[in-house]
C-alpha positions in Angstrom: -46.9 -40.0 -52.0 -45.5 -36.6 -53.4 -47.9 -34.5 -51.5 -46.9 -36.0 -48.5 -42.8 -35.7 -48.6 -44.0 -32.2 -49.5 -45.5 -32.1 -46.2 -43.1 -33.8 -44.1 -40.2 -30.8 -45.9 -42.0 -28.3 -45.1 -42.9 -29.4 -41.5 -38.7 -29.7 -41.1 -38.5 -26.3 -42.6 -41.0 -24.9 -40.0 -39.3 -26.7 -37.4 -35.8 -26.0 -38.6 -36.9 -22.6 -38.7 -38.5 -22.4 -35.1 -35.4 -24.1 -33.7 -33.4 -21.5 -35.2 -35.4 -18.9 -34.1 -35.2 -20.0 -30.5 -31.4 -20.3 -30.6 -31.5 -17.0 -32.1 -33.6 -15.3 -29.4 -31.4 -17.0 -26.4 -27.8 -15.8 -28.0 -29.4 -12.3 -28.2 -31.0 -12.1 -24.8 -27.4 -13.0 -23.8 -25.9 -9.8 -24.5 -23.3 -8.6 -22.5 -25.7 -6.3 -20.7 -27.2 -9.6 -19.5 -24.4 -12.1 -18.7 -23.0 -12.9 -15.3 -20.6 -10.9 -14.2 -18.3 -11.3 -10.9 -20.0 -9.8 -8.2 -16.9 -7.5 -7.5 -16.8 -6.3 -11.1 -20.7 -5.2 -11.1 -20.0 -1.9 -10.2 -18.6 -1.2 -13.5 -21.2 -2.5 -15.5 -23.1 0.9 -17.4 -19.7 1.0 -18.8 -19.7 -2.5 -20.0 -20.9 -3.3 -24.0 -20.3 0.9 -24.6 -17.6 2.7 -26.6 -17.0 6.3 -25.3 -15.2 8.8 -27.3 -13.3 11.6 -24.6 -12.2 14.6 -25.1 -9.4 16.5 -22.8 -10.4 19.0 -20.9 -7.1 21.2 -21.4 -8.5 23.4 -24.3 -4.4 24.1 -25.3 -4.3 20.3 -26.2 -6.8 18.7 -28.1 -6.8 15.0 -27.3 -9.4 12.6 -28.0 -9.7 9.1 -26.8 -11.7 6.5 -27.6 -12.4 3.9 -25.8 -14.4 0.3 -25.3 -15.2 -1.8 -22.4 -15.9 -5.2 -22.7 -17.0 -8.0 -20.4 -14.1 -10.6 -20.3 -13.3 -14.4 -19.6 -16.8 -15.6 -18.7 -18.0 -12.4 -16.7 -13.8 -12.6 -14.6 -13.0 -10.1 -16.1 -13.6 -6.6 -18.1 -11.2 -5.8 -21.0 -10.8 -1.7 -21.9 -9.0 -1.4 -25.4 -8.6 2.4 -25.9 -6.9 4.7 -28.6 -5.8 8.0 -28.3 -5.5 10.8 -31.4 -6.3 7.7 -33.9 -3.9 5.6 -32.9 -0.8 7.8 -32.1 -0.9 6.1 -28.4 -3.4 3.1 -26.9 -3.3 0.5 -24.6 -5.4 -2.2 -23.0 -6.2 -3.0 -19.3 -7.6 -6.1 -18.0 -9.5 -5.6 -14.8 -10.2 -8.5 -12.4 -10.7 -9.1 -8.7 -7.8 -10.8 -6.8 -9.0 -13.0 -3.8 -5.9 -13.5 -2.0 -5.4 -9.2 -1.8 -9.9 -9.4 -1.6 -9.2 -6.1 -4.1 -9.7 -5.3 -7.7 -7.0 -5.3 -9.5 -5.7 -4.3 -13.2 -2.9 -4.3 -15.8 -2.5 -1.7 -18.2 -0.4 -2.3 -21.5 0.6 0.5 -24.1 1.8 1.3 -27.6 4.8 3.1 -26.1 6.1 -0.1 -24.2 5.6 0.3 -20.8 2.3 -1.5 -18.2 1.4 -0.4 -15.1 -0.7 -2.5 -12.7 -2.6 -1.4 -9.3 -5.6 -1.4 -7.3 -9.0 -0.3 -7.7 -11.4 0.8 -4.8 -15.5 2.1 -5.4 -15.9 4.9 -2.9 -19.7 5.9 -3.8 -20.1 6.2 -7.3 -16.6 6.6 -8.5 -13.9 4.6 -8.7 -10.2 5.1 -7.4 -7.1 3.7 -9.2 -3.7 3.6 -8.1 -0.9 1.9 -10.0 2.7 1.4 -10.2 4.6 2.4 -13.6 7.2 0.1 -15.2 9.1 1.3 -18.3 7.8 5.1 -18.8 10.3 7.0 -20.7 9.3 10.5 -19.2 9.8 9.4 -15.5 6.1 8.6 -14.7 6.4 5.5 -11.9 2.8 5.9 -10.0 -0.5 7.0 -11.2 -3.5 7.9 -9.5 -7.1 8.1 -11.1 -10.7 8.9 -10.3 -12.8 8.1 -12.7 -17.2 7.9 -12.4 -20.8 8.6 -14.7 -21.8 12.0 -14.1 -25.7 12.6 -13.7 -26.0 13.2 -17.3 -24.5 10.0 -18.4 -21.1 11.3 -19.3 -17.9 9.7 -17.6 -15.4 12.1 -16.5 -11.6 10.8 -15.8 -8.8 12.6 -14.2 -5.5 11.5 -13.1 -1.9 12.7 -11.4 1.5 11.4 -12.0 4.2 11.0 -9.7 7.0 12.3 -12.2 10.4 12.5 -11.2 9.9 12.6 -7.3 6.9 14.9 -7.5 3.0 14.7 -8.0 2.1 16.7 -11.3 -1.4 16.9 -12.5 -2.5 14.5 -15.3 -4.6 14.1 -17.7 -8.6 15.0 -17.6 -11.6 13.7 -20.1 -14.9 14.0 -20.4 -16.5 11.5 -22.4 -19.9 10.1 -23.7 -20.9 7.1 -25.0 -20.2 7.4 -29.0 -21.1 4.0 -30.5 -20.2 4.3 -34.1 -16.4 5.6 -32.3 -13.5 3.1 -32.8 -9.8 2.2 -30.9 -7.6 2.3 -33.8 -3.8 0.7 -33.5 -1.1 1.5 -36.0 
């Protein structure tokens, strides 16, 4: 009788144990690499699931910025948390496609207290922002980006401001994908 409640726990082991296994296998071929994403939003996925650490391309101003993309509310979405300097400055956009405007559209919080929000448009294989600045201290109200993966897997970013009634260049990065690289808030 021993021998066979031995039996019976060790057949629940090895079916607790397959069970488990299968679970396992399913959460990790569910990675965000694999789950659905809103059609509008697939453009952007080689940045999705990947931290990328940037570097300015102004050599009289080091800047670095780090920053992760992640997919968002069940595939609606794709969250950026970046950090620039180690924290001195960072923000977080959520990106999203708007049905009623049939655009993609974003809001942009930051450490220094003001948001922006605006449109994004794919013209080939980069991608085009455009937003509207509430709250900048240093009379920034518009921004305009390009942004797209250059053929050796680096992402290059540029921007210009519209700063005090005139366009001004912006900022410029170059970044790779730097996984061990983390967005640090103060």
């Amino acid at each position: 009788m021993l021998r066979i409640v031995r039996k019976r726990n060790l057949s629940g082991r090895i079916i607790g144990f397959c069970l488990l296994t299968m679970i396992s296998v399913d959460v990790l071929a569910q990675s965000p690499d694999n789950l659905p994403l809103n059609e509008h939003l697939k453009p952007f996925a080689p940045y999705i699931g990947k931290t990328w650490r940037g570097t300015s391309t102004d050599s009289t101003n080091a800047i670095h910025d780090v920053s992760r993309w992640e997919r968002a509310l069940n595939g609606q979405a794709i969250r950026i948390l970046h950090s620039v300097n180690e924290g001195e400055y960072g923000g977080e956009t959520i990106i999203t496609w708007d049905s009623e405007k049939e655009s993609l559209i974003f809001y942009y919080f930051t450490t220094a207290g003001f948001y922006t929000h605006g449109t994004i448009t794919i013209d080939g294989d980069q991608f085009i922002s455009h937003e509207i600045v509430t709250g900048n201290q240093n009379g920034i109200t518009e921004v305009k980006g390009i942004g797209k993966i250059l053929p050796d897997g680096r992402l290059s970013s540029s921007s210009q401001y519209f700063q005090n009634g005139a366009w001004v260049d912006g900022h410029a990065f170059i970044y790779q994908e730097y996984p061990d690289a983390e967005v640090v808030f103060q």
